[in-house]
C-alpha positions, 0 to 999 in steps of 0.5 A: 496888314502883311504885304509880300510881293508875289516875286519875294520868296518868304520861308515858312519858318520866317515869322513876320509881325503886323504892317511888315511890307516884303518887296520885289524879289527879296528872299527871306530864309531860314530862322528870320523875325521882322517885326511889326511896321518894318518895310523891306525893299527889291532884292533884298536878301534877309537870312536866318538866324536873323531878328530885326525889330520894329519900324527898320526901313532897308534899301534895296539890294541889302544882305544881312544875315550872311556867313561871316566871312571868317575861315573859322566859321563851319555853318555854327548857328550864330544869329544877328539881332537889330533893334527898332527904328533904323534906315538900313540903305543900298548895298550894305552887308551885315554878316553874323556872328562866329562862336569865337566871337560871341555868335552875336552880331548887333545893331541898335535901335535909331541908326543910319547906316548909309549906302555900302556900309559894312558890318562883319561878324561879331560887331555891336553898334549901339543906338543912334549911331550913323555911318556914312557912305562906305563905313567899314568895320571889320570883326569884333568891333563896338561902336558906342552910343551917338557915335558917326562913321566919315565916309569910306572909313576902315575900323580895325578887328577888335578896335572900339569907338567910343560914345559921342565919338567923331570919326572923320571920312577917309580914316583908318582906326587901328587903336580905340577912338576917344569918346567925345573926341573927333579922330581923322587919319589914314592907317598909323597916322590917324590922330585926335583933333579936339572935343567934339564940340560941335556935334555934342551941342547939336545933342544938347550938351550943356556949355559947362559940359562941354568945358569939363570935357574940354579941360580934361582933354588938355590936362590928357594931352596938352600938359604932356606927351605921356598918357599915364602922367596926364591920367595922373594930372586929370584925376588931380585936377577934375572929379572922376565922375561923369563924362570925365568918367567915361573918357577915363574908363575907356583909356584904362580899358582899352587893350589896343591903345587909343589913337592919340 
């Protein structure tokens, strides 16, 4: 059953699915879908067009849904979409699209975004991914699949992080973030410090993964300070398949560089 507490303020045209728990002076406006099993706490401020998925727990004080905070944007009727199974905590903003961006702003199904997190318009996070206290993206970044988020990190408008990628607290990105690697440092002097290793065996990556990926960063950056020659050396050296395929995907379609 459908609990809204007698001070939330709920729009007509909000739709809310079964076991949807609404707190203490939380308002929901305009064009918002909860779905089913999803508990919203006080002082909440949920506003359309906003999609949220099945079984989120968010915090008080939460806003998502908010205008971006762009001077481009005129009140277009762009949206944020949130899949299943994330824990949303205090204080974070996540504000939605522009048109010049897509309209959409995205966050998965699995996530942790810890307390005063920040997501800005047009951003996509993928599953299972978690942000520290104070995680910050600007506009138009992408977050890929496992990634973490250090505390009171800053990632760059149109800078992406790749799957399985580390990023250490404190840090700014003003280029891509390797997948698979661990990225620590303060703007422009941000740089790589190996495989993830630790992380990726508490995901169940096998010891012979780990070595390919490991072997593949050296041949990248340890055999040479030039990165096409080192693409070069790995392509020699390693089948281009895999893991090594995504690393290597990522490097070739990268348009802001890499943080290396």
């Amino acid at each position: 059953m459908t609990r809204i507490h007698p001070s939330a303020i709920v729009d007509d045209c909000a739709r809310l699915g079964q076991d949807v728990a609404i707190g203490p002076y939380t308002v929901v406006q305009g064009d918002v879908e909860i779905g089913d099993g999803t508990a919203v706490e006080s002082h909440c401020r949920l506003e359309g067009r906003l999609t949220i998925g099945r079984n989120n727990r968010i915090s008080p004080f939460v806003s998502i849904g908010a205008p971006p905070q762009d001077l481009k944007y005129k009140g277009d009727p762009t949206r944020v979409v949130i899949g299943d199974e994330n824990t949303i905590r205090e204080f974070t903003t996540i504000n939605r699209g522009t048109v010049g961006g897509g309209g959409v702003t995205s966050l998965g199904s699995h996530c942790l975004l810890m307390a005063y997190s920040h997501v800005a318009h047009d951003c996509h996070i993928d599953d299972h991914v978690i942000f520290a206290n104070g995680a910050t993206l600007a506009g138009h970044v992408h977050i890929g699949f496992r990634c973490t988020v250090g505390a009171f990190t800053g990632v760059h408008q149109f800078c992406r992080v790749g799957p399985y990628a580390f990023i250490g607290g404190y840090s700014v990105i003003t280029r891509d973030a390797l997948p698979f690697v661990k990225t620590v440092g303060e703007r422009n002097h941000a740089s790589i410090y190996g495989i993830n290793t630790i992380g990726l065996q508490r995901l169940g990556f096998s010891k012979e993964r780990i070595e390919t990926l490991q072997r593949a960063y050296r041949c990248l950056f340890r055999t040479t300070s030039n990165l096409h020659k080192g693409l070069a050396a790995l392509k020699e050296q390693l089948p281009v398949e895999g893991d090594v395929k995504v690393l290597v995907d990522f490097i070739e379609s990268s348009k802001r560089g890499v943080v290396r």
